[in-house]
C-alpha positions as CSV (number, residue, x, y, z in Angstrom):
1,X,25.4,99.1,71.1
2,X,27.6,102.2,72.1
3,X,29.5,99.7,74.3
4,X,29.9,96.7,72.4
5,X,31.7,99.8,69.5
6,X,33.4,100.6,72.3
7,X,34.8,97.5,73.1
8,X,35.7,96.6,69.4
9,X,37.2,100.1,69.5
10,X,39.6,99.4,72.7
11,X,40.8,96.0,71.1
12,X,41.6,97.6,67.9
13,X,43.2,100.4,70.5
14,X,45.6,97.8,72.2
15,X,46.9,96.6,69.0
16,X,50.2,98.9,69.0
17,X,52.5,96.8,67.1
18,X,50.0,96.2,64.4
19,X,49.0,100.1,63.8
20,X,50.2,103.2,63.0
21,X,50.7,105.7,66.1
22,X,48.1,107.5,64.3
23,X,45.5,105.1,63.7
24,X,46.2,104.1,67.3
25,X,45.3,107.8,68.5
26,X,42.3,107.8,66.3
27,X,41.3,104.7,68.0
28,X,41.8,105.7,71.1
29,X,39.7,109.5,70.8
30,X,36.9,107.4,69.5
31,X,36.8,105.3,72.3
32,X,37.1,107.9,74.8
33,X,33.9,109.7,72.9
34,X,32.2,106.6,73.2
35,X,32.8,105.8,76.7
36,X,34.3,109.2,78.2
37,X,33.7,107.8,82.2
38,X,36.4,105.2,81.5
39,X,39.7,105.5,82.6
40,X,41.6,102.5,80.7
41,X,39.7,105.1,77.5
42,X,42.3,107.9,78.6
43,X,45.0,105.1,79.6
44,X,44.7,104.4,75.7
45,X,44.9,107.6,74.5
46,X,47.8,108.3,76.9
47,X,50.2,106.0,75.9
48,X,49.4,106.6,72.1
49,X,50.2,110.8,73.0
50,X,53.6,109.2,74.8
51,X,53.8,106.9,71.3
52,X,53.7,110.2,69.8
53,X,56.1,111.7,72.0
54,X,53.4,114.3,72.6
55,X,54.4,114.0,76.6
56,X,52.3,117.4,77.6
57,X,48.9,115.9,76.2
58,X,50.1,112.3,77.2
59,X,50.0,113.8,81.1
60,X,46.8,115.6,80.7
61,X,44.5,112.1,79.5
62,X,46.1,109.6,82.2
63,X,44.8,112.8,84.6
64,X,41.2,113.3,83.2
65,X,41.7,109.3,83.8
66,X,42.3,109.6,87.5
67,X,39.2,111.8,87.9
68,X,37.3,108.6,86.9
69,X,39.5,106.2,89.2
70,X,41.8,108.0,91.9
71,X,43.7,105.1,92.8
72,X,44.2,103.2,89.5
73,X,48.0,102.1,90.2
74,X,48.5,101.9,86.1
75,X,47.7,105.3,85.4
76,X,50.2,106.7,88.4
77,X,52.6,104.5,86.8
78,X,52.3,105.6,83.4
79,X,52.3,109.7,84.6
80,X,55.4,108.7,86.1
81,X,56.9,107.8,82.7
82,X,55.2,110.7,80.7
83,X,56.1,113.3,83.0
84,X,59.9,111.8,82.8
85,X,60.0,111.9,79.2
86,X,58.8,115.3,79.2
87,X,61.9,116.1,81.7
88,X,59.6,117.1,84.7
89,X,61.8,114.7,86.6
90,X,60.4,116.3,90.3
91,X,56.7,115.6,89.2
92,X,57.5,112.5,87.8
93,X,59.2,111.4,91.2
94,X,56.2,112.4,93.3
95,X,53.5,110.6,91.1
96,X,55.7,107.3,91.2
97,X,56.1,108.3,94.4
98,X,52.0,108.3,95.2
99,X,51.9,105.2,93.2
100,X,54.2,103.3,95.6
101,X,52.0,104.2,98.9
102,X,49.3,102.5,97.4
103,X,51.2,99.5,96.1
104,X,54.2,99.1,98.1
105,X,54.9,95.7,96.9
106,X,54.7,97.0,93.3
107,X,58.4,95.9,92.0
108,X,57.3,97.8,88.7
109,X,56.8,101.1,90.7
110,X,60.2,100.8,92.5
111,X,62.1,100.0,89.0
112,X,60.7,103.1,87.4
113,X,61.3,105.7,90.6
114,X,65.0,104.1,90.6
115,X,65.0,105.8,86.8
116,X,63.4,108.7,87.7
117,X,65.8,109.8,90.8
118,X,69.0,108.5,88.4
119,X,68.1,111.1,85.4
120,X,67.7,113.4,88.0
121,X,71.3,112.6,89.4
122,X,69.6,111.5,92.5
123,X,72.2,108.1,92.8
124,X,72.1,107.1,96.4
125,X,67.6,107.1,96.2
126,X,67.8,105.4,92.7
127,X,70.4,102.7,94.6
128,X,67.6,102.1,97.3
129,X,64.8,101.6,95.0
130,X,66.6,99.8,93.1
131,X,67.9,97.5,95.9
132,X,63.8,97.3,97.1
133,X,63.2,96.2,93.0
134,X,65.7,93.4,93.3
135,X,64.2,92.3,96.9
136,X,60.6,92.3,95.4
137,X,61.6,90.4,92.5
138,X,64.7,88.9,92.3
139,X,64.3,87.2,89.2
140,X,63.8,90.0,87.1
141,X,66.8,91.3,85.1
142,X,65.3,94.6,84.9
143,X,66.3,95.1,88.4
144,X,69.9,94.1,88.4
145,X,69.6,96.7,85.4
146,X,68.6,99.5,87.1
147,X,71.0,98.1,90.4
148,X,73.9,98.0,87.9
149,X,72.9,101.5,86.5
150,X,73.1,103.4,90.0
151,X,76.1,101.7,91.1
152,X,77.8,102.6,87.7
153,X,76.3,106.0,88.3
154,X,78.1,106.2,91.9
155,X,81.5,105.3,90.6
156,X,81.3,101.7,92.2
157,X,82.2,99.6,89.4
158,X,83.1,96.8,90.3
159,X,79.4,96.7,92.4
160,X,77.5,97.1,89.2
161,X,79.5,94.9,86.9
162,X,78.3,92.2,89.6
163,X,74.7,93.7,89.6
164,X,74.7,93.0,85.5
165,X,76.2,89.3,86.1
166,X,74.0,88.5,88.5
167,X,71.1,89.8,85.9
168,X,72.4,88.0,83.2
169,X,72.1,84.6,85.4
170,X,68.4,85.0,85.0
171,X,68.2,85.6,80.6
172,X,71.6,84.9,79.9
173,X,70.9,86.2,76.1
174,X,70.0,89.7,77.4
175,X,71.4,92.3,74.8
176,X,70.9,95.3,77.3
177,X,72.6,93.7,80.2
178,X,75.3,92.3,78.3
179,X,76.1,96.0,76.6
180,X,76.0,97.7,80.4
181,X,78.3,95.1,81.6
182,X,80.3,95.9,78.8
183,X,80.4,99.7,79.1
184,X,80.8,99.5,82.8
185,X,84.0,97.5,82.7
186,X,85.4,99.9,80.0
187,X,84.8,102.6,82.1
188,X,86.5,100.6,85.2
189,X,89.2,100.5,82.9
190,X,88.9,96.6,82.5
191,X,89.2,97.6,78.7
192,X,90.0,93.6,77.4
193,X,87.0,92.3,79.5
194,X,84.5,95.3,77.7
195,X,85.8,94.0,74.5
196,X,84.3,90.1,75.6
197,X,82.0,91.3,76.7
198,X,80.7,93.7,73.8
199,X,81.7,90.3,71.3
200,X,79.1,88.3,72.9
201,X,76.8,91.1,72.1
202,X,77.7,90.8,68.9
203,X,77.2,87.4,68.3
204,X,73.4,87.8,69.0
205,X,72.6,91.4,66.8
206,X,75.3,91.3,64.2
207,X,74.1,94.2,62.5
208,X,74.3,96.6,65.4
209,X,76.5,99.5,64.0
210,X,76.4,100.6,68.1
211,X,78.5,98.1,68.9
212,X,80.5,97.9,66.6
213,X,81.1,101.4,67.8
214,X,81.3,100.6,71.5
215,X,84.0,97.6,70.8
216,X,86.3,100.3,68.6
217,X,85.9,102.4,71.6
218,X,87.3,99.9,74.1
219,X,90.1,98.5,71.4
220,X,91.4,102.3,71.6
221,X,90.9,102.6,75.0
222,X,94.2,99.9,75.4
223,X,95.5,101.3,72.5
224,X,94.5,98.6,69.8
225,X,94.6,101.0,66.7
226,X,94.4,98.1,64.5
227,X,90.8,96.4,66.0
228,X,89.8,100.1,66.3
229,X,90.0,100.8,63.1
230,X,88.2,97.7,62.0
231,X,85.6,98.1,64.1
232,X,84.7,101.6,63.2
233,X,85.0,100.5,59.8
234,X,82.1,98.0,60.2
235,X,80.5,100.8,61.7
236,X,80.5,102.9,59.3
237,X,79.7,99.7,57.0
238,X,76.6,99.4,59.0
239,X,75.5,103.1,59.7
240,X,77.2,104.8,56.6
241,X,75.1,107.8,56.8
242,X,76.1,108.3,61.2
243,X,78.6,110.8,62.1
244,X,79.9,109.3,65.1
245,X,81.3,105.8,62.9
246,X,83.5,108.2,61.1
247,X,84.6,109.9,64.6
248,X,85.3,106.6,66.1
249,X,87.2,106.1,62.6
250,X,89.2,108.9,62.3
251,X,90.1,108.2,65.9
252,X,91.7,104.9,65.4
253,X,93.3,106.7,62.1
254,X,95.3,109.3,64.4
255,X,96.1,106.8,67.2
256,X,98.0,104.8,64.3
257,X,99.6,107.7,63.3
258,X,97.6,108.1,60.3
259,X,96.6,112.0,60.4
260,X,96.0,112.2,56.4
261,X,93.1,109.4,57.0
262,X,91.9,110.6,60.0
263,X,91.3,114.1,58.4
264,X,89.8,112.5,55.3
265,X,87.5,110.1,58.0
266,X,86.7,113.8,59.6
267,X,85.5,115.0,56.9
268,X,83.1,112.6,55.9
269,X,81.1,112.8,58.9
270,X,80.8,116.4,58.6
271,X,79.1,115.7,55.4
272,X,76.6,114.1,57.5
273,X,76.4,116.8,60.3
274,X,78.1,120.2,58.9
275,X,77.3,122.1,62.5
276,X,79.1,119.2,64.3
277,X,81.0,120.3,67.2
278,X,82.8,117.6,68.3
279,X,84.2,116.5,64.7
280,X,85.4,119.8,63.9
281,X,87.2,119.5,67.0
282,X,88.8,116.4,66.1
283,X,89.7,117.5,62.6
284,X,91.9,119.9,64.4
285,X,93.4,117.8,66.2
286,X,94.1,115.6,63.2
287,X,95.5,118.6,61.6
288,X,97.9,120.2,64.1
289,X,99.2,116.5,64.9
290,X,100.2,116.4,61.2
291,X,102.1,119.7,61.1
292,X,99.1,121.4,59.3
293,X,98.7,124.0,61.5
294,X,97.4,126.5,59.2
295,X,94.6,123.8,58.6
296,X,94.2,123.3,62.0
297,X,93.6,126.6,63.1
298,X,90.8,127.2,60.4
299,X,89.1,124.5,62.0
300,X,89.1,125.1,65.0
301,X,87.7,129.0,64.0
302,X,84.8,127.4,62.7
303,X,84.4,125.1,65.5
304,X,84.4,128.4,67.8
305,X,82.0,130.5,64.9
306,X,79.4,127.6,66.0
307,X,80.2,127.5,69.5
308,X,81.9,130.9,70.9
309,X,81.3,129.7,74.5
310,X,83.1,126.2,74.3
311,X,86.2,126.3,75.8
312,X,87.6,123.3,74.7
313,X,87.8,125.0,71.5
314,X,89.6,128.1,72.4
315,X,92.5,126.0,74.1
316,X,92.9,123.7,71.0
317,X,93.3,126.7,69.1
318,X,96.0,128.4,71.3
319,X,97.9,124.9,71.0
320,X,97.4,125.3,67.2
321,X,98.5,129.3,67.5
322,X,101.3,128.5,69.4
323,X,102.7,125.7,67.5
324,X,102.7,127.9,64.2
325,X,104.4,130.8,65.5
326,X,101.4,133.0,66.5
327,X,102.5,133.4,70.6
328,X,99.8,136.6,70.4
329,X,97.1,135.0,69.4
330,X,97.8,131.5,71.3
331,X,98.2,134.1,74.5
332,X,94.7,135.7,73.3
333,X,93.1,132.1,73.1
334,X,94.5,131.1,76.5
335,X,93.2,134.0,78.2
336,X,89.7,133.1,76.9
337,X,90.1,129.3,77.8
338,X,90.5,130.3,81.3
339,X,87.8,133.4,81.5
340,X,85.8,130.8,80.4
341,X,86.4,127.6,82.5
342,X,88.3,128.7,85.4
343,X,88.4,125.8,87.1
344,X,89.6,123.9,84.4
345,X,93.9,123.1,84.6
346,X,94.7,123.0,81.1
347,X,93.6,126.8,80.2
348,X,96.7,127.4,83.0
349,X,99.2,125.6,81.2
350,X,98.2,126.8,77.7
351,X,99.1,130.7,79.6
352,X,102.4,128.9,80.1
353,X,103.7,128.7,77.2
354,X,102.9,131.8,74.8
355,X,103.6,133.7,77.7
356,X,107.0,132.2,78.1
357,X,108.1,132.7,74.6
358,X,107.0,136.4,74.2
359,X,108.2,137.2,77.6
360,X,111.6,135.3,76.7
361,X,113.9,138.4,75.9
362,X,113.4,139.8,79.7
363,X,114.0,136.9,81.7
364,X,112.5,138.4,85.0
365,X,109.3,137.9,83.1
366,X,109.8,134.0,82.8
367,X,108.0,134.0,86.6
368,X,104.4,135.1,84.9
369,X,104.4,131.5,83.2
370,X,105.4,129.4,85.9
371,X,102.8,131.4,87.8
372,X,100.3,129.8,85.6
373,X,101.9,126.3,85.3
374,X,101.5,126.0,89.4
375,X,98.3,127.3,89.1
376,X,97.7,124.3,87.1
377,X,99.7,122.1,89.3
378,X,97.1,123.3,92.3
379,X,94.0,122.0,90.4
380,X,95.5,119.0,89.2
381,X,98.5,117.9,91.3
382,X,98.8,114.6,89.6
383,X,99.2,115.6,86.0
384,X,102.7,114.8,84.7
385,X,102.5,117.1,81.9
386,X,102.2,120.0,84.4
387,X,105.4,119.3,85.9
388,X,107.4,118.7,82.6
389,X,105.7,122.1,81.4
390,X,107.3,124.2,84.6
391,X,110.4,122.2,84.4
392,X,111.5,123.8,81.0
393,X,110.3,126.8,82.1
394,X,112.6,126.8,85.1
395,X,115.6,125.9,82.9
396,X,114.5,128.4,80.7
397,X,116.2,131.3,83.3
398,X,118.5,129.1,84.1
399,X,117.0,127.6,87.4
400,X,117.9,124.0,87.1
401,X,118.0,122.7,90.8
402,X,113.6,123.8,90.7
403,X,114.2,122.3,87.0
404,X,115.2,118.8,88.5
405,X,112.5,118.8,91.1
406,X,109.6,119.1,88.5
407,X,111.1,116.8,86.3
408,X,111.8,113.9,88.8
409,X,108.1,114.4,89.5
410,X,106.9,114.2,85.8
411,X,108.9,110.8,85.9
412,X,107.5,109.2,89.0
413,X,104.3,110.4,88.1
414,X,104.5,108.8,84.3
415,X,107.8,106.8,84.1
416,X,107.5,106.1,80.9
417,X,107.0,108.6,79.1
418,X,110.1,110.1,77.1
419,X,109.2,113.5,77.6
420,X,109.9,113.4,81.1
421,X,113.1,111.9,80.8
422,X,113.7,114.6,78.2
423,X,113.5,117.5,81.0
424,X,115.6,115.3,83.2
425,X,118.6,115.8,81.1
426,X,117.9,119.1,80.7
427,X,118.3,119.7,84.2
428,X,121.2,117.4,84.6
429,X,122.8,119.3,81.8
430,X,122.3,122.6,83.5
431,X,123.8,122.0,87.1
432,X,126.9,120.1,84.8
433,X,125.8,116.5,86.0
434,X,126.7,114.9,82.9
435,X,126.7,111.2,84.0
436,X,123.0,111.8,84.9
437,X,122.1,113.8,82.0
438,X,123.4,110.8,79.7
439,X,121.5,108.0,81.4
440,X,118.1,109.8,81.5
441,X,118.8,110.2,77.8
442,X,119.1,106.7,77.4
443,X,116.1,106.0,79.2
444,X,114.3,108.3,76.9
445,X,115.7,106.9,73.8
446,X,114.5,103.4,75.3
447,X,111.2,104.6,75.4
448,X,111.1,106.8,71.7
449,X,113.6,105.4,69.9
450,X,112.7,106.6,66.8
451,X,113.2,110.2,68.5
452,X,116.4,111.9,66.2
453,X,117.2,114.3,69.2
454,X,117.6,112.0,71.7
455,X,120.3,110.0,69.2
456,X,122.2,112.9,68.7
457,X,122.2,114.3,72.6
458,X,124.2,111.8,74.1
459,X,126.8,112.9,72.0
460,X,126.7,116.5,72.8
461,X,126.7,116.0,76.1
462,X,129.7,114.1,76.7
463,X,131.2,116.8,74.2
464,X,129.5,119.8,76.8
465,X,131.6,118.5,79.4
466,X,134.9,119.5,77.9
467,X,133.8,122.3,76.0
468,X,132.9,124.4,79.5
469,X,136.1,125.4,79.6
470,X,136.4,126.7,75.9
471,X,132.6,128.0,76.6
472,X,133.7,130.3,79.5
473,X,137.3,131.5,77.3
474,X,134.2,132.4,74.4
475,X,132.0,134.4,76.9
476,X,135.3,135.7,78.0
477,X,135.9,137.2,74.5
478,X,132.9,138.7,74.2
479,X,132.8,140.4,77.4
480,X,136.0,141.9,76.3
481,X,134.8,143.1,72.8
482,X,131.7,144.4,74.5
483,X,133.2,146.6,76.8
484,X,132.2,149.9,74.9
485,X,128.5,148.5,75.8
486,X,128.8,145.8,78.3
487,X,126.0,143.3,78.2
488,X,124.8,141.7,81.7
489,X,123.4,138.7,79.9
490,X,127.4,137.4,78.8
491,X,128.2,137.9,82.5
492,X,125.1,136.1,83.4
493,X,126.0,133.1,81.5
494,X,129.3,133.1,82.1
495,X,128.7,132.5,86.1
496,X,126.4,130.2,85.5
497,X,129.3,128.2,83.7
498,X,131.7,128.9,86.1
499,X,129.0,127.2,88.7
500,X,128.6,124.7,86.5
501,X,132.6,123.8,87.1
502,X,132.4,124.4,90.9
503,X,134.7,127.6,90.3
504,X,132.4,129.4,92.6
505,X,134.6,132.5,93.2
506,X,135.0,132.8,89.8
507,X,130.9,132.8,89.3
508,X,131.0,135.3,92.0
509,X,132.9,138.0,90.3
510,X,130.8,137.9,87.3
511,X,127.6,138.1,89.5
512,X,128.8,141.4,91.4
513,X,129.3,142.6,87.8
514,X,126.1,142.0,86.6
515,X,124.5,143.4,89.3
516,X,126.8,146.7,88.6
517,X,125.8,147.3,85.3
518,X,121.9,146.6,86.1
519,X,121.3,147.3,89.3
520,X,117.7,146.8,88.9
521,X,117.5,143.2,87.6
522,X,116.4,140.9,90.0
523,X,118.0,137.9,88.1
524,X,121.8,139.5,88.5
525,X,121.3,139.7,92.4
526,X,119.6,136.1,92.5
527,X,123.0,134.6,91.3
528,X,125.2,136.9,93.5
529,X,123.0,135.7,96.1
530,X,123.8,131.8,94.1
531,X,127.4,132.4,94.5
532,X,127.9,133.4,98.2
533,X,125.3,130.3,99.1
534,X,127.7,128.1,97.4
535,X,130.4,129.6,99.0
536,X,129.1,128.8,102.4
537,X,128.4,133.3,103.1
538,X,124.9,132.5,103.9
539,X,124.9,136.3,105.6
540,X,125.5,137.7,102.3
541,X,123.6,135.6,100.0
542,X,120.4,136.8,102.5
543,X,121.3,140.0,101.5
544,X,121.5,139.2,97.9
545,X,118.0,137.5,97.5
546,X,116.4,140.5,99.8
547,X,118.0,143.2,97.3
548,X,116.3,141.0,94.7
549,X,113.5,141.0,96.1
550,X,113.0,144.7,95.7
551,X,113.4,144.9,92.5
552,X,110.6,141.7,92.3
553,X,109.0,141.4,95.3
554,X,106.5,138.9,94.3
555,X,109.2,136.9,92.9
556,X,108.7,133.4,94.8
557,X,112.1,132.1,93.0
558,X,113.4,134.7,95.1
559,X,111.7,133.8,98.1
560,X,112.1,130.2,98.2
561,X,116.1,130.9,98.0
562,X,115.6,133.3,100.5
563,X,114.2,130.8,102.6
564,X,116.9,128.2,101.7
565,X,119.8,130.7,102.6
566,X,118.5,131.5,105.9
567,X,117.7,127.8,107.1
568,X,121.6,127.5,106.1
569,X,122.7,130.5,107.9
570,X,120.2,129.0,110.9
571,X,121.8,126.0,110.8
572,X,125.1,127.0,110.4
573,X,125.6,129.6,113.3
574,X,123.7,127.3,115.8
575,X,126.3,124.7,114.9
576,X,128.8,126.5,116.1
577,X,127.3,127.7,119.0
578,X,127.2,123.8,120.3
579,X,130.5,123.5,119.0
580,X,131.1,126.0,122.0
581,X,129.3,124.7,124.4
582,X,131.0,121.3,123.9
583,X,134.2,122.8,124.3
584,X,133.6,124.7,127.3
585,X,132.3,121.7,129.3
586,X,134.0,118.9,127.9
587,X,137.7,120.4,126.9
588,X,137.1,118.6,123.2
589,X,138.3,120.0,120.1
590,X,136.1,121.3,117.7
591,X,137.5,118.4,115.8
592,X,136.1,115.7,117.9
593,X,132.8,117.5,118.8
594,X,131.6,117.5,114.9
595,X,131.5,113.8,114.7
596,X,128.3,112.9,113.4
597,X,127.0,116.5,112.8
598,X,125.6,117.0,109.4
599,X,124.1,119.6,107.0
């Protein structure tokens, strides 16, 4: 009797999809009452605990199970899965693990292991079981699946996008494959072939608000603001009540330019999700790019009240502080970017610029900022925005030859962006290369042309070119009415425009003055030590840089002139010490023996 109640019980057990998880667990107690020396009993009430998402109790009846049958293959597998949801990945890996050495032809047990070893970030294992999954069964999508997954995992894209293909040859209408193919082109970058993809998807589940919201993320990711924007508006359609539609909305809002929208979309979802993170991030964003940086700043305090320890947050901030005015606080919120993520380049370059600015009346202090900006450079040697960053702060002091450098590398690194062409005419402008300075603004104005500045530069720098002369006669006559209380800074500039003219005798007079009236200023002996160089005195411009350099001796502007000067000087005196030798064994003149010699 007690086992034909049994058995009525266990069929109404296995009816999952037709109970409630609770009935299902009711079920599944009674039958273990009724026949507790059963294991597929505790295999019942096991997967109604994982139903449940009660994992702990889940793992403890597929055990009392396994006292009744030690090898049962089923209930190994499903403490694999129980222990993985609970996130005892290691325990889950050694029960699969068991499972496998009694079934080693088990394509099921190989699948799930492949998981296991993935959420652990165990890629290469979960390739190899998932290789043995596909070689077991190779007409099982599931495998290509997980196959697909560690490949993805490994970086090797273009490996898993196969893997899913080669799945969706077997059930071509697959929604799961078809979305991983998707997502793993978009993050290969194959942004137009994630958008197919994630379409097909679409044809079959029309009402998926997630991919809607996948397709608006590959539209942006090519910058399609348009599709973007209406497919995170049929997300929103879909999911009204889901914070991340109106993130992926107020996304495709700012990449149009729309920051009033986006803010408006921003807010929305934080009606959903007040404590949100992320959107509060965003809205910050949103804000600062449409000049409310008041606004933006508020948001991203709240951001940091919820989250003191994100960095992210601290460096959106600074950008915020620092494009309203507040250098102090941007400096503060800098400092805390990098104490907090040390490793990370952008909490260098946000140092960069408050420090620039505040440090801006004493030039010698110019060096701290480009300190941090090649600090940046170190940890990520590729970003373009690095360079342009050090560039201006270069022709900040007035060092335009280190200027150029970083600016020709922020344009082969990203030639076309306008920003970088911007700091090339900046540093054309500064060493009085006007030509130069005139075509990289007509690049940039190729690139922006709805940029006012770059219109009106052209312009004034043709006019620069004639106005040195009239500059130098105005530093001249205010030299002359400072004279009471001469000020190093008109000298200062006025050799710098004398160099930029070539009049390099003229440039050194004013530097030997400078360095008269401060002697303690590292920046007066580096352009006495400008002026000789130019004027071929290598011997003194040594000098110059190493007088420098005891006023700043960590001063690596200094040092790398230093350097310069005494290649030159190297180069110069062994010259003629050939030219010598020449002479005293051939009879040539100096003349002849030159040929071909160059600098």
């Amino acid at each position: 009797m007690s086992i034909q109640v049994a058995g009525i019980t266990v069929g109404r057990a296995v009816k999952f999809r037709e109970r409630t998880l609770a009935q299902v667990l009711e079920d599944a107690e009674k039958t273990v009452e009724l026949w507790p020396d059963w294991w597929k009993g505790y295999q019942r009430l096991g997967n109604a605990y994982t139903g449940l998402r009660r994992y702990e109790d889940a793992i403890g009846a597929y055990n009392r199970g396994l006292e009744f049958d030690p090898e049962n293959i089923a209930l190994r597998q499903n403490l694999g899965i129980a222990s993985r949801k609970a996130g005892k990945l290691r325990e889950a890996i050694a029960y699969e693990s068991d499972a496998i050495k009694l079934a080693p032809e088990n394509h099921l047990l190989y699948s799930n292991r492949s998981l296991s070893f993935a959420s652990s970030g165990k890629y290469e294992q979960a390739l190899e079981d998932a290789e043995k999954t596909v070689e077991l069964k190779p007409d099982w999508w599931k495998g290509y699946k997980r196959l697909g997954n560690a490949y993805k995992s490994l970086g090797r894209y273009e490996e898993a996008i196969t893997a899913y293909q080669r799945g969706l040859e077997f059930e071509p209408d697959n929604q799961e494959l078809r979305q991983a193919l998707a997502n793993a082109a978009r993050t290969a970058g194959q942004f137009r072939e994630a958008v197919e993809h994630e379409s097909d998807v679409i044809v079959f589940v029309p009402e998926n608000h997630l991919l809607y919201f996948n397709r608006s993320l590959s539209y942006a990711s090519f910058g399609n603001y348009e599709q973007a924007l209406e497919a995170a508006k049929k997300t929103v359609e879909l999911k009204p009540s889901w914070w991340k539609g109106y993130q992926r909305l107020g996304y495709a809002y700012r990449g149009l330019g729309r920051y009033e929208e986006a803010i408006d979309a921003y807010k929305r979802g934080l009606e959903f999700d007040p404590q949100n993170i992320a959107l509060r991030q965003d809205l910050g964003n949103a804000a600062r790019r449409a000049g409310k940086f008041r606004e933006a700043i508020e948001h991203e305090s709240d951001g940091i009240m919820l989250a003191p320890g994100n960095h992210s947050l601290y460096s959106n901030r600074s950008l915020s502080n620092a494009s309203f005015g507040n250098y102090k606080q941007a400096l503060e919120d800098a400092e805390k970017t990098v104490e907090l993520k040390p490793d990370w380049w952008i909490g260098y370059q946000r140092l960069g610029m408050p420090i620039q600015v505040l440090r801006a009346r004493d030039a010698g202090q110019f060096r701290e900022a480009i300190e941090h900006e090649s600090d940046a450079i170190i940890l990520a040697p590729k970003n373009h925005s690095l360079y342009a960053n050090r560039s201006w702060s270069y022709a900040s002091f007035g060092n335009y030859e280190q200027a150029l450098e970083d600016a020709e590398k922020t344009v082969e690194l990203k030639p076309d962006w306008w920003i970088g062409y911007g700091r090339l005419q900046e540093a054309y402008r500064g060493l009085g290369r006007y030509e130069e300075a005139i075509n990289a603004l007509t690049k940039g104005l190729e690139l922006y042309p709805k940029h006012i500045g770059f219109r009106q530069e052209p312009g004034i720098v043709v006019q620069e070119a004639g106005r040195l002369m009239e500059a130098i006669e105005q530093k001249s006559d205010e030299i002359k009415c400072a004279t009471k209380n001469p000020r190093v800074y008109m000298y200062k500039n006025r050799s710098v425009l004398y160099d930029s003219l070539e009049k390099y005798e003229l440039a050194l007079e004013d530097a030997k003055k400078i360095v008269v009236l401060q002697p303690d200023w590292w920046s007066g002996y580096g352009r006495l030590g400008d002026a000789y160089k130019k004027l071929e005195k290598y011997e003194e411009a040594i000098d110059a840089y190493k007088k420098g350099l005891e006023c700043d001796p960590r001063n690596k502007l200094l040092e790398s002139r230093l350097l310069a000067a005494q290649v030159r000087s190297v180069i110069s005196n062994g010259r003629e010490v050939v030219f010598k030798a020449f002479r005293s064994i051939f009879g040539r003149s100096s003349n002849q023996v030159k040929v071909g010699w160059s600098n």
